[in-house]
C-alpha positions, 0 to 999 in steps of 0.5 A: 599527100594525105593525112591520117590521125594519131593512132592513140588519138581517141575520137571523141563522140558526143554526149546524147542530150540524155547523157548529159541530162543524167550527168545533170541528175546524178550531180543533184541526186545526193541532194534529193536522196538526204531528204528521201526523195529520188529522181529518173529521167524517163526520156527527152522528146521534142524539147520535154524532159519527163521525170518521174520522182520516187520516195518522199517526193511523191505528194511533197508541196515542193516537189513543183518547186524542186523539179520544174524551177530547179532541177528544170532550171538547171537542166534548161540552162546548161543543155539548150535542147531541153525547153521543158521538164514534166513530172510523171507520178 
C-alpha cells in the first residue's frame, strides 16, 4: 500500500538563513530609517553576518552599539547559525 500527499497540501521549503536574517532586518529597518539611517545584509558565511550601513549611520558613535549589540544580538538569538555580525563601511 502506498501512500501519496494531499494534492493542495504545499511543501514547505525552509527558510535560507538569510531569509530569515532579512526577515530580521526588515522588522527593524523602520526603526533605523526614522533616524536616517539603513541597513544590508551583504551575505552570511561560516557563522558572520556582514552588513553594511547607509545614510546617517555612516560615522554614528552608536552605530557599534546599534548593529553588533542589537541588531547582532537579535539576529544571533533567533537564528543560531549566525555567531558573529560585522559592519562593512
Amino acid at each position: 500500500m502506498t501512500t501519496k500527499s494531499h494534492p493542495n497540501k504545499k511543501k514547505l521549503k525552509a527558510k535560507s538563513v538569510e531569509d530569515r536574517a532579512n526577515e530580521i532586518l526588515t522588522k527593524v529597518r523602520p526603526y533605523i530609517q526614522m533616524h536616517g539611517g539603513d541597513v544590508q545584509l551583504l551575505g552570511i558565511k561560516r557563522g558572520v553576518a556582514t552588513l553594511k550601513v547607509y545614510g546617517a549611520c555612516v560615522g554614528c558613535g552608536l552605530a557599534d552599539i546599534t548593529y553588533n549589540k542589537l541588531i547582532g544580538g537579535l539576529l544571533r538569538q533567533d537564528i543560531p547559525e549566525i555567531k558573529k555580525v560585522v559592519l562593512e563601511s
